[in-house]
C-alpha positions as CSV (number, residue, x, y, z in Angstrom):
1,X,65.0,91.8,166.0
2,X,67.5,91.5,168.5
3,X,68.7,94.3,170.8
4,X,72.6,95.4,171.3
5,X,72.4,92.8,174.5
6,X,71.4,89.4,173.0
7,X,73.3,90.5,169.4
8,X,76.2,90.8,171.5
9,X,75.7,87.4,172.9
10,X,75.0,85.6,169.3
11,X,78.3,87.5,167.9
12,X,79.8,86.0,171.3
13,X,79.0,82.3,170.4
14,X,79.2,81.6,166.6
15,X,82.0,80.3,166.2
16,X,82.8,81.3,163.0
17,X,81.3,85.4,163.0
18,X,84.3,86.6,162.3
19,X,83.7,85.1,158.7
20,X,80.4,87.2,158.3
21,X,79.7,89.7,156.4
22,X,78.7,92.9,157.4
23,X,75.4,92.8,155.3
24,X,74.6,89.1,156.7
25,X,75.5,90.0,160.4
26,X,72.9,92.9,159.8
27,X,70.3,90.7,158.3
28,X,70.9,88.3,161.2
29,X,70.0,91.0,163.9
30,X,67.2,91.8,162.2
31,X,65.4,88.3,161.7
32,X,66.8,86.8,165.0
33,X,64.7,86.3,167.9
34,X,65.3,85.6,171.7
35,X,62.2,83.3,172.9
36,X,61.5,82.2,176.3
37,X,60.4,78.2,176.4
38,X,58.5,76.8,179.2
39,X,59.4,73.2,180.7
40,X,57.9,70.4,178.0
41,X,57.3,72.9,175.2
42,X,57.7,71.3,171.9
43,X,60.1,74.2,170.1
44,X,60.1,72.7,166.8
45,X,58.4,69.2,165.6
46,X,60.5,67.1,163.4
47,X,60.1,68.3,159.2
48,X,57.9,71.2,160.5
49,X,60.3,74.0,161.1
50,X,61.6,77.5,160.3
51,X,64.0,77.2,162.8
52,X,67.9,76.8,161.3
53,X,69.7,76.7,164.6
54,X,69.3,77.4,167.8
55,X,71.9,79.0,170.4
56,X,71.0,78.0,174.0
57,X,71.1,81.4,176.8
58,X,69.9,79.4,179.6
59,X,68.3,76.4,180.6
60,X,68.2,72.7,178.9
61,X,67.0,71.9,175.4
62,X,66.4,68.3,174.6
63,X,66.7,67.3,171.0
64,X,65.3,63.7,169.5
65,X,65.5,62.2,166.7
66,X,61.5,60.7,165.3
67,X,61.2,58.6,163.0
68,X,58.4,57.8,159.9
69,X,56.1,56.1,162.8
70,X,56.4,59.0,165.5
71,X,59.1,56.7,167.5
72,X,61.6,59.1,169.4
73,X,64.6,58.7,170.6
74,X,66.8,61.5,172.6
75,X,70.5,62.0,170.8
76,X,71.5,65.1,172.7
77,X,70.7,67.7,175.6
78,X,71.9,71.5,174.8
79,X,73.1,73.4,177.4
80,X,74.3,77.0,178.1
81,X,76.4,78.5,174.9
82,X,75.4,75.1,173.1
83,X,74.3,75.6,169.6
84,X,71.6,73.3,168.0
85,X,71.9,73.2,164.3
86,X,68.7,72.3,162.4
87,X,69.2,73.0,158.8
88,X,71.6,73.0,155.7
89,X,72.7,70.8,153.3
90,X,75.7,69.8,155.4
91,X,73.2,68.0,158.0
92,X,72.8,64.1,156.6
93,X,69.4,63.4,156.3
94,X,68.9,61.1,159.3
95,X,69.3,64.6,161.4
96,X,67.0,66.1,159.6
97,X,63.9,65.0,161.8
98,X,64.6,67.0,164.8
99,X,62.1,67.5,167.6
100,X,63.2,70.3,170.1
101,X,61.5,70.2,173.7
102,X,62.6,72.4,176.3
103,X,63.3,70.3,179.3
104,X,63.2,73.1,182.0
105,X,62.3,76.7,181.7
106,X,64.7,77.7,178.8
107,X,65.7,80.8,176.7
108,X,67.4,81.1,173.2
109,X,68.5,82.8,170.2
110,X,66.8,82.0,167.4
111,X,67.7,82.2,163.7
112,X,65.5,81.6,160.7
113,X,66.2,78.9,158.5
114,X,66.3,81.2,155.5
115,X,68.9,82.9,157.1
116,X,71.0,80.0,158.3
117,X,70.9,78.6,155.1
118,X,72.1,82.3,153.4
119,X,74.7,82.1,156.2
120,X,76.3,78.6,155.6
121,X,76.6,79.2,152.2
122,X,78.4,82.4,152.8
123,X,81.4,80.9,153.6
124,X,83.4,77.6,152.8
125,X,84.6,77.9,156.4
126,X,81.2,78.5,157.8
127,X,79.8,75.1,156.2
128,X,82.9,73.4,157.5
129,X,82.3,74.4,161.1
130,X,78.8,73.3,161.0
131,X,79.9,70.3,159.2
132,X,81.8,69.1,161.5
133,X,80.0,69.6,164.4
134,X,77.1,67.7,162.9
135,X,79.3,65.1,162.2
136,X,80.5,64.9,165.6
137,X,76.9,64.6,167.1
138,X,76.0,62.0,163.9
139,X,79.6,60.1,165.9
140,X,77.7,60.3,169.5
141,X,74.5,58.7,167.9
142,X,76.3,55.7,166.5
143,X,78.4,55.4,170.1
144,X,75.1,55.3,171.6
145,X,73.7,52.7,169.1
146,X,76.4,50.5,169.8
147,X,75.5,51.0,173.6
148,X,72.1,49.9,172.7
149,X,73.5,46.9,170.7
150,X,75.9,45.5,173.5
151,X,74.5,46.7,176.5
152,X,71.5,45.1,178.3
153,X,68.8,47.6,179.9
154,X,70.0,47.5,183.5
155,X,73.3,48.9,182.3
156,X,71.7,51.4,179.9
157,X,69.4,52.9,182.6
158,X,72.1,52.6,185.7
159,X,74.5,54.5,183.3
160,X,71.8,57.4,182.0
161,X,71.0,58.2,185.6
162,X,74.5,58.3,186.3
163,X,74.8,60.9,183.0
164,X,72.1,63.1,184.4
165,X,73.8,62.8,187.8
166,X,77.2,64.2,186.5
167,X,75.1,66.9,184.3
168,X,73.3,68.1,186.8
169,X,75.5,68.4,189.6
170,X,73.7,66.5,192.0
171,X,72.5,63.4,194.3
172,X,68.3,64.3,192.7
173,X,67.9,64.6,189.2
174,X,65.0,66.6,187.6
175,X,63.8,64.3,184.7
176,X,60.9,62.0,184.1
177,X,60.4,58.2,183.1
178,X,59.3,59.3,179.8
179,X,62.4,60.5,178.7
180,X,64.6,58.4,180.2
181,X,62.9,56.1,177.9
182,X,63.5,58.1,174.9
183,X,66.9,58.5,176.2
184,X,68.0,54.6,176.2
185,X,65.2,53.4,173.7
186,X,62.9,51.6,175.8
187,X,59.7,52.1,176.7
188,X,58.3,54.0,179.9
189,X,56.8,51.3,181.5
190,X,59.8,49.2,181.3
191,X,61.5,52.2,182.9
192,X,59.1,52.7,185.3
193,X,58.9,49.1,186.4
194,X,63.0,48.6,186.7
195,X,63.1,52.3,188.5
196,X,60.6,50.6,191.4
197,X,62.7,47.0,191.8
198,X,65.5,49.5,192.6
199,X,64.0,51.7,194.7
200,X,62.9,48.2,196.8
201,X,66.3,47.8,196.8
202,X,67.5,50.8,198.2
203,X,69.0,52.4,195.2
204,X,66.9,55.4,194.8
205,X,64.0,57.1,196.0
206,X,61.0,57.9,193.2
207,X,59.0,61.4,193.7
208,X,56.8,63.4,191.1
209,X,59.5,64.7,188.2
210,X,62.9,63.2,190.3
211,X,64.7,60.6,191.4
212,X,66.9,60.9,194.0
213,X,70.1,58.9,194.0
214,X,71.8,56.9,197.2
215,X,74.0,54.3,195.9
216,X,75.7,56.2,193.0
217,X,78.9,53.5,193.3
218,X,76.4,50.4,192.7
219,X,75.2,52.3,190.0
220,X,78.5,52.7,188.5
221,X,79.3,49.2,188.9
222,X,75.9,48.1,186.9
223,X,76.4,50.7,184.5
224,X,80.0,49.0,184.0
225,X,82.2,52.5,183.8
């Protein structure tokens, strides 16, 4: 159950509460839960989950998409006042395969997926909003694809550094090969090999869980923005 604090901040970032009713806003205090996740913790594993979204209080929460053969690739990264929506009938299957990892220390709201569902059906508006913001992360998975298709790895990796670089507001990044790797669909030791040419050449400086950035414009330029 969630005290007056953290229902005050769920109430504060659903976009669409103003559509639920009273009995459904109590039910989702009382099923709701705030839980803390610790850097690398799985939160849900993809068609194994109660979990019907997910609204992000601090922290980084990485979601992937896995496939049939345990093969993951990362579509988004959640940040603070992001909401991560899991189930409902709205979500086309190919999202439907979530995996949730925190990527640093992390904290969130929690609601059920009994009560998600309850909620998006609720309310023609409701299932609209979720729609559409589903459909607009389905739109940054097929931008991305076409990255894959039409970009070579050098560009792919240059311009994923460069995305973490922007997102997290600095020169060192926190991150690891591995999930680079998931990030731009390649493999870690592929990564891992192209991240040491470039540090040979100057470009960056490898330490345990960061890279440290020197020559962000020759990054640019390789990642062709």
């Amino acid at each position: 159950m969630l005290n007056e604090k953290d229902y005050s901040s769920l109430r504060e970032r659903l976009p669409f509460w103003d559509h639920i009713s009273e009995d459904l806003a109590e039910q989702l205090r009382t099923h709701s839960y705030v839980r803390e996740f610790i850097a690398g913790e799985k939160i849900t594993d993809a068609g194994n989950s109660n979990v019907g979204l997910v609204v992000v209080m601090t922290g980084r929460i990485r979601v992937s998409l896995v496939s049939s053969t345990a093969r993951e690739v990362t579509i988004s990264v959640a940040r603070r006042d992001e909401i991560i929506y899991i189930g409902g009938n709205p979500t086309p299957n190919v999202l439907n395969n979530y995996e949730l990892e925190a990527e640093v220390d992390s904290r969130g709201i929690v609601v059920q997926m009994v009560d998600f569902e309850q909620l998006l059906h609720s309310d023609l508006f409701i299932e609209n909003t979720v729609l559409r913001s589903v459909l607009g992360q389905f739109n940054r998975i097929l931008f991305d694809m076409q990255n894959f298709l039409f970009q070579d790895l050098n560009s792919r990796l240059a311009a994923q550094l460069l995305f973490e670089y922007h997102q997290q507001g600095g020169a060192t990044i926190v991150t690891t090969h591995q999930r680079i790797a998931n990030s731009i669909a390649s493999s870690r030791e592929v990564v891992s090999r192209t991240l040491k040419a470039w540090e040979h050449r100057g470009l960056l400086t490898l330490s345990r869980g960061k890279i440290s950035l020197h020559k962000v414009d020759e990054l640019t330029r390789m990642a062709g923005e």
